[in-house]
C-alpha positions in Angstrom: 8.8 -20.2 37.2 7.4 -20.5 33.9 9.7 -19.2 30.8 7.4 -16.4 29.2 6.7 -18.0 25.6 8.3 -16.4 22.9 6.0 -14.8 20.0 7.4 -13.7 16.7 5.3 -11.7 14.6 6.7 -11.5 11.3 5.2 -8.1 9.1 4.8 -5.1 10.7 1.9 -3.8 8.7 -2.2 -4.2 9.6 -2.2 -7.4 10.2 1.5 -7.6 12.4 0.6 -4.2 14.6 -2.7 -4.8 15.2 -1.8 -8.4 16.6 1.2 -7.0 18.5 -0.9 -3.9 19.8 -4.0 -6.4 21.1 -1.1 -8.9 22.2 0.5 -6.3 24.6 -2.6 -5.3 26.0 -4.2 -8.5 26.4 -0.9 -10.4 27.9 0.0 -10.5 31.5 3.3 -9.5 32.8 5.7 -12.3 32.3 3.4 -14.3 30.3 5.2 -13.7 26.5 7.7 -11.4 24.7 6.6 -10.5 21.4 8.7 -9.9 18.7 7.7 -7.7 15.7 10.2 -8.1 12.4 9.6 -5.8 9.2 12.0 -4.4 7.1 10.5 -0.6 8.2 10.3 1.0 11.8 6.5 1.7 10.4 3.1 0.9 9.8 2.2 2.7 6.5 -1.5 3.1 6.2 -2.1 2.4 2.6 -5.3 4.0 1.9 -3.9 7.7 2.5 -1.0 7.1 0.3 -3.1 8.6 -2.7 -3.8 11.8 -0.6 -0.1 11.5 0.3 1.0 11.9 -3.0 -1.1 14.5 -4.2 0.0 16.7 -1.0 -3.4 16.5 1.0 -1.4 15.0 4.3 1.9 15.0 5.1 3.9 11.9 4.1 4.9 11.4 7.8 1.3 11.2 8.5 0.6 8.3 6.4 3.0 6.2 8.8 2.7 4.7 12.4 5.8 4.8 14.2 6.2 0.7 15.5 8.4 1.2 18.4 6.0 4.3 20.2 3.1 2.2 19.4 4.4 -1.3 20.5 6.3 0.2 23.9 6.0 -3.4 25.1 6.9 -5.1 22.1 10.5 -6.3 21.3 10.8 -4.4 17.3 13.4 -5.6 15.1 13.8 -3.6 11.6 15.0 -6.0 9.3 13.7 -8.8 6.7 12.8 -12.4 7.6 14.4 -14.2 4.4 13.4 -18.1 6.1 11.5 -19.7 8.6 12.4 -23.6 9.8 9.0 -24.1 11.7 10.3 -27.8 12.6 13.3 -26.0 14.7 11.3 -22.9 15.4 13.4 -20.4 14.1 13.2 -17.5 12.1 16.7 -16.5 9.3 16.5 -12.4 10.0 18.6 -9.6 8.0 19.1 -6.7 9.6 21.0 -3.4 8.8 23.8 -4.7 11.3 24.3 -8.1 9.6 24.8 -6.3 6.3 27.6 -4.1 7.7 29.4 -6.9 10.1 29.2 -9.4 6.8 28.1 -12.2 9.3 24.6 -13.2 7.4 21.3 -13.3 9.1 20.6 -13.8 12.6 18.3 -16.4 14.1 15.3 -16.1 16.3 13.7 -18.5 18.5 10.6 -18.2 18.9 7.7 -20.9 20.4 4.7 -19.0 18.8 4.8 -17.7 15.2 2.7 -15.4 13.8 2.9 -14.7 9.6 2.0 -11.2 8.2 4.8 -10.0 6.0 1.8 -8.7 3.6 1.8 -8.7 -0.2 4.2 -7.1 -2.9 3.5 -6.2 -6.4 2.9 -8.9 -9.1 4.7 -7.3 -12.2 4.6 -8.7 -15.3 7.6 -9.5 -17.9 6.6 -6.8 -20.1 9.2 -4.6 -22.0 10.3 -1.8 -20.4 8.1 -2.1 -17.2 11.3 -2.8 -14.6 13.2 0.3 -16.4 10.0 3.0 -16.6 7.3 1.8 -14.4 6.8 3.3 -11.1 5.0 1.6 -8.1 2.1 2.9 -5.7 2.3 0.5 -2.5 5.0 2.2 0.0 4.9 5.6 1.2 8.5 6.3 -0.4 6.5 5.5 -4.1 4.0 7.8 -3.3 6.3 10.6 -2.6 8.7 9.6 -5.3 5.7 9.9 -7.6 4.3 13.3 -6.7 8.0 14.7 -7.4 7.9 13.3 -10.6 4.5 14.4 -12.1 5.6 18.0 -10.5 8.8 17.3 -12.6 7.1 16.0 -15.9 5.3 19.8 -15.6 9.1 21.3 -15.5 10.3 19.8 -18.2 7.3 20.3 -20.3 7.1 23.7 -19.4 11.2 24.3 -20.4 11.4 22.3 -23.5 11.1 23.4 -27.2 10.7 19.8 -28.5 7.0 18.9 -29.0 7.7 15.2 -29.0 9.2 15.8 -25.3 6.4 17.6 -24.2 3.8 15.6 -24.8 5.7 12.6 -23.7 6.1 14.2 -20.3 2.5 15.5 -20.0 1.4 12.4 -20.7 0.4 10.0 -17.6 -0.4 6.5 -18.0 -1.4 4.0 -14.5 -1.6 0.4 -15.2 -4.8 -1.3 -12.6 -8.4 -0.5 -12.1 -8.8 -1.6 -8.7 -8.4 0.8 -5.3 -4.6 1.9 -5.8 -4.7 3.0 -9.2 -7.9 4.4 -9.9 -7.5 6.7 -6.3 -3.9 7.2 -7.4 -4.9 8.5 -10.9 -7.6 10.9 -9.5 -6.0 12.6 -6.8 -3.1 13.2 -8.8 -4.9 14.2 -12.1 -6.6 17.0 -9.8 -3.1 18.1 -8.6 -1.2 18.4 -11.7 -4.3 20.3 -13.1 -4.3 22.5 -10.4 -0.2 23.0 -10.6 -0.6 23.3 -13.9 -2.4 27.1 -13.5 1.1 28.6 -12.5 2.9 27.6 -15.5 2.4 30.2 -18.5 2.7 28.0 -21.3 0.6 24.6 -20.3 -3.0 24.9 -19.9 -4.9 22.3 -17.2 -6.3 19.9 -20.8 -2.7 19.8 -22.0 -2.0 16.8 -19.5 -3.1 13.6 -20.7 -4.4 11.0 -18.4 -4.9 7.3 -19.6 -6.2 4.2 -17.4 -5.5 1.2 -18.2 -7.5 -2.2 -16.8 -7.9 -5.9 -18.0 -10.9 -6.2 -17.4 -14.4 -5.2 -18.1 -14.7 -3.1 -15.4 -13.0 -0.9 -12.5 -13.5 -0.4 -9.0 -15.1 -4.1 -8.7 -15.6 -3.7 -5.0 -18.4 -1.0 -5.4 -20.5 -3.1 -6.9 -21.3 -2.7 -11.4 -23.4 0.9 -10.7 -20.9 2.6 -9.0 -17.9 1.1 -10.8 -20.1 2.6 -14.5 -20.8 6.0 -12.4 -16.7 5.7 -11.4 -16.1 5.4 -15.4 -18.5 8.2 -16.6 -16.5 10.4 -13.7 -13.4 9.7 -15.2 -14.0 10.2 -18.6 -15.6 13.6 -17.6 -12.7 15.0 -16.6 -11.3 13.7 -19.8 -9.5 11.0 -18.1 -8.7 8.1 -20.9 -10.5 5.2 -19.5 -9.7 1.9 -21.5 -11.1 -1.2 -20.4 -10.4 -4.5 -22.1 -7.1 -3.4 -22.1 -3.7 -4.3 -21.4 0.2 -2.8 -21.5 2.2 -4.5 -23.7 5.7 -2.4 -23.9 6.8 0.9 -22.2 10.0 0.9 -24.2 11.7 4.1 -24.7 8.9 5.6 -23.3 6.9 4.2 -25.7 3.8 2.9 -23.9 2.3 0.3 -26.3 -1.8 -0.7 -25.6 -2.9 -3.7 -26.7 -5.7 -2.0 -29.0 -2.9 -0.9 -30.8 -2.4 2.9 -29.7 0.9 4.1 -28.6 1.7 6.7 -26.4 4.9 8.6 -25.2 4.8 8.3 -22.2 7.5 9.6 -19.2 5.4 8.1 -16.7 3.9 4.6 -16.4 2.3 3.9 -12.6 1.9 0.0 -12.3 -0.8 -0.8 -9.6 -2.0 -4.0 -11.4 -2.1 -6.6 -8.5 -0.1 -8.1 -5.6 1.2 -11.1 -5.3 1.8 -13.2 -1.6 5.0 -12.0 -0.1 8.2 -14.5 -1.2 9.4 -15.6 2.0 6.1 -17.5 2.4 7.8 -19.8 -0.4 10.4 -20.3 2.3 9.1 -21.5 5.3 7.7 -25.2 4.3 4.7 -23.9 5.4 1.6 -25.4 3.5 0.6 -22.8 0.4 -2.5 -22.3 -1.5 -2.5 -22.4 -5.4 -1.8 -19.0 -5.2 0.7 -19.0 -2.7 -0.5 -17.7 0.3 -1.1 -19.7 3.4 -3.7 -22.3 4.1 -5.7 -21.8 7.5 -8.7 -22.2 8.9 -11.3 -19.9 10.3 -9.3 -19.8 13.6 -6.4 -17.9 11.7 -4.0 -21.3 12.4 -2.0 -22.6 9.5 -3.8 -25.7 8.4 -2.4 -28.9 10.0 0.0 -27.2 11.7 0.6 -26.5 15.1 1.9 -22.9 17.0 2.1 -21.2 13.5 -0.7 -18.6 12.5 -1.5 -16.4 9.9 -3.9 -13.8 8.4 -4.4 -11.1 6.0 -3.0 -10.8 2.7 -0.3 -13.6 2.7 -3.6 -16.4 4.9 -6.3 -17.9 2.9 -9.0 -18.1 5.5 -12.4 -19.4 4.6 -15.0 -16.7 4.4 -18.2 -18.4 6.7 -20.5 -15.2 6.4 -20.5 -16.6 2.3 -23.1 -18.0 0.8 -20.9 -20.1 -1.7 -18.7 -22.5 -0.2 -15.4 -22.3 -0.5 -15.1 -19.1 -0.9 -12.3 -17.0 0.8 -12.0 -13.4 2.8 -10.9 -10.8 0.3 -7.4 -9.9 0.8 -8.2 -5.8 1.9 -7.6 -4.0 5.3 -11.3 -4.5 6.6 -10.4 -8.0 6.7 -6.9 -7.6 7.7 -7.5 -5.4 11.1 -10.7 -7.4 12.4 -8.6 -10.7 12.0 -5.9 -9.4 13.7 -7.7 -8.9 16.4 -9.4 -12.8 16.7 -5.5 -13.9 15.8 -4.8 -12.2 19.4 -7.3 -13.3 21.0 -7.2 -16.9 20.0 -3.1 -17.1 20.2 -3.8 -15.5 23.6 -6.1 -18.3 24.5 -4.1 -20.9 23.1 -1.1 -19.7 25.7 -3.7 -20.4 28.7 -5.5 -23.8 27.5 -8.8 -22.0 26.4 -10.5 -22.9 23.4 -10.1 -20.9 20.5 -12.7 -19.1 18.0 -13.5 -19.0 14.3 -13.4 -15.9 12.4 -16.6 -14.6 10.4 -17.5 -11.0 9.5 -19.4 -10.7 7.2 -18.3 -7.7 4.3 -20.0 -4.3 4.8 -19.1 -2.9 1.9 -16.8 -0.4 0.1 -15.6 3.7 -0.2 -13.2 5.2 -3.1 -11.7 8.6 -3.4 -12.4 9.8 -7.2 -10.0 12.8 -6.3 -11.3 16.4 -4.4 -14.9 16.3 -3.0 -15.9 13.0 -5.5 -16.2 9.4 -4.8 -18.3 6.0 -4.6 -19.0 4.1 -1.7 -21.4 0.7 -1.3 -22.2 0.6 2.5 -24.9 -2.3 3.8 -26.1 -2.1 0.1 -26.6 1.5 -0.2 -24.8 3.5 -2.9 -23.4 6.8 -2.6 -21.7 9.0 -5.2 -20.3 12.5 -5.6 -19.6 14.6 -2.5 -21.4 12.1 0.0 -19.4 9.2 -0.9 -16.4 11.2 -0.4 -17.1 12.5 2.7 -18.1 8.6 4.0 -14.2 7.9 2.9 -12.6 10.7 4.8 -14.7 9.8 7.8 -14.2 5.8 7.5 -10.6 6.3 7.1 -10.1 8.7 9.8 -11.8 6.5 12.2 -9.5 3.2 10.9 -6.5 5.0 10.8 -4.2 3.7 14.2 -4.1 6.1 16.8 -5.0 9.3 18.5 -2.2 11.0 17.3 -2.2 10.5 13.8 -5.7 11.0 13.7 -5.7 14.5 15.0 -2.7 15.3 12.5 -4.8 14.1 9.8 -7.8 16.1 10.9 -5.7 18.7 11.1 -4.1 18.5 8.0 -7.7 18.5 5.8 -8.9 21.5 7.8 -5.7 23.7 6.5 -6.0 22.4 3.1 -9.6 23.4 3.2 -8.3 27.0 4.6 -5.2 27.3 2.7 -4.0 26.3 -1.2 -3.4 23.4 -2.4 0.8 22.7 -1.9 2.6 21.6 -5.5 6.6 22.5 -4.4 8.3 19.1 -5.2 10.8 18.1 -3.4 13.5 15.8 -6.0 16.6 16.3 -3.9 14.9 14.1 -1.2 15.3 11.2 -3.2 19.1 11.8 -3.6 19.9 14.0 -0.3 24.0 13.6 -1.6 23.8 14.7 -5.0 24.5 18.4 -3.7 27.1 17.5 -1.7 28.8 15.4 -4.3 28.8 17.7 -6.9 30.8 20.5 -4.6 33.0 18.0 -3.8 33.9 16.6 -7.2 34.0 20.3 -8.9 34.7 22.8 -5.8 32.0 24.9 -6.6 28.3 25.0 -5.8 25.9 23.3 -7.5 23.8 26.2 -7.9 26.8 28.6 -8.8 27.2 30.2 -12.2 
């Protein structure tokens, strides 16, 4: 009998579930074992971090357990540091190699397919790896709805002015989707929070948005990205464009027009960059780093490897400019997953693959509670409308049943019931407790 081929999927996010999930469905018995590798037992669904953070849905409810979704799928929790395509095998770290000491593991594999995703492009400015704080994993978004809740403690507590308005003072870095949804779900939290603390009034927190460029929100077209401005600044958000960071020291965040803020919180959602082990597979790489293919999701000139989403170049044929590439966003990301199946699928059986082409329908951003902009089929829609169109988009595209009913469920209490603003510090450092009894012999909340 024929050895079921071997398919390693390497990224576990849209691009590597939705593969794996169409793979196991569209496989016969016997015919491959697919292996998924990421460093989390997850799927995080990126566009309901923002709500995550400002305690709309629960953080568990932002992620899609791999192993119940992929019952038929081999999943592997660990890192892919290199891939030798020539040898077909892929250098894996796991949690078990770092405790036996023996280095990675190797996997075989006759089919591979690259999805690792993106990570955030920092830049080497002062102070940004000490201060800054990140918005692309659900533990970020968690981490950063403590510490906003935190920055209103200590403001509330202290007697220094300068410490005060250093903490309610809250400066994200990035125009596009992740910061601008970030910054106003979270500026309508820590206003509402704000309400049970007797000595800080809603306009005492300071919100400042920082972009490059000319303009925010770019994928919602000039009109709504100006409406998405005027919202901000409404709400007396500090919107500076033509603008960059160029120190955070001591707190200190330093614009480039010259004003200077303390700061106790600087969110950095300024761009991604192409996952690093795409640098180590030999593979051939774009001028930006990702990987060349073609419009059947294949890595260019080379045989049994494929690739899509953030870390593939793939040639955009519904364009009218040639040349011109699919965006990196999910939209792309889950429909070519689904032709990468197909066509790695057909590949197995001698059938002739297909080209990918789908042509962009448009955009939807969250401006915080009951506000947005969306560009659908080249319609606009602000305020209340466009908001709803994200809710209901996102509910739809967010993987399965399950988490779509807990979702559901979730905005129909918050709609019932006040908005939650308990944070929850100790998660991030579940010993501390502990520690200290041990170390002292008392308890850490003793007097």
């Amino acid at each position: 009998m024929k050895e079921p081929a071997r398919i390693l999927i390497v990224g576990g996010g849209y691009v590597g579930m939705y593969t794996a999930l169409r793979l196991q469905r569209k496989l016969k018995s016997g015919e491959a074992q697919v292996t998924v590798v990421d460093p989390e037992p997850y799927m995080t669904y990126q566009p309901f971090l923002p709500e995550a953070a400002a305690g709309s849905i629960s953080p568990r409810h932002v992620v899609v357990p791999l192993r119940r979704t992929l019952p038929k799928c081999q999943v592997v929790v660990g890192e892919a540091t290199a891939i030798d395509h020539a040898k077909r095998t892929a250098s894996v770290k796991t949690l078990a190699t770092d405790e036996e000491g023996t280095g990675a593991v190797e996997l075989r594999y006759d089919e591979l397919v690259l999805a690792p995703g993106s990570v955030s492009r920092t830049l080497p400015i002062p102070g940004l790896a000490e201060f800054g704080i990140g918005f692309k994993t659900v533990e970020e978004a968690i981490g950063l709805r403590n510490h906003v809740l935190e920055q209103l403690d200590i403001a509330s507590s202290t007697r220094d002015p300068e410490v005060r308005d250093a903490a309610l003072t809250f400066v994200f870095v990035g125009g596009g989707y992740a910061g601008v949804e970030a910054l106003a779900e979270l500026e309508d939290m820590a206003r509402y929070a704000a309400r049970y603390y007797h000595n800080i009034h809603p306009d005492d927190a300071r919100f400042i948005l920082v972009e490059a460029t000319g303009r925010i929100l770019p994928e919602v077209g000039p009109e709504m990205g100006e409406y998405a401005v005027r919202e901000l600044r409404g709400r007396n958000i500090d919107v500076r464009l033509d603008t960059r960071l160029d120190s955070c020291e001591g707190r200190i965040a330093v614009l480039s027009d010259g004003s200077r803020f303390p700061a106790r919180t600087v969110v950095w959602t300024a761009g991604v960059k192409p996952h690093p082990v795409l640098a180590a597979t030999g593979l051939p790489l774009d001028g930006r780093g990702r990987l060349a293919c073609t419009a059947a999701l294949q890595v260019a000139g080379v045989e049994h490897a494929w690739a899509a989403g953030d870390a593939a170049a793939v040639p955009d044929l519904t364009a009218d400019e040639p040349g011109k590439e699919c965006a990196p966003n999910a939209q792309h990301a889950v429909r070519q997953a689904r032709v990468l199946a197909d066509n790695l699928v057909s590949s197995l059986r001698g059938e002739p693959v297909r080209d990918y082409a789908h042509k962009y329908v448009g955009s939807v951003a969250s401006l915080g509670l009951h506000k947005g902009v969306a560009r659908l089929y080249g319609r606009q829609l602000k305020g209340y409308p466009a908001w709803l169109m994200h809710r209901v988009y996102h509910l739809s595209r967010v993987p399965t049943f399950n988490r779509k009913a807990r979702v559901l469920a979730e905005w129909s209490l918050a709609g019932l019931f006040k908005r939650e603003i308990v944070s929850l510090g100790s998660l991030e450092n579940p010993r501390a407790e502990f520690e200290l009894a041990a170390g002292t012999g008392r308890h850490p909340e003793g007097t």
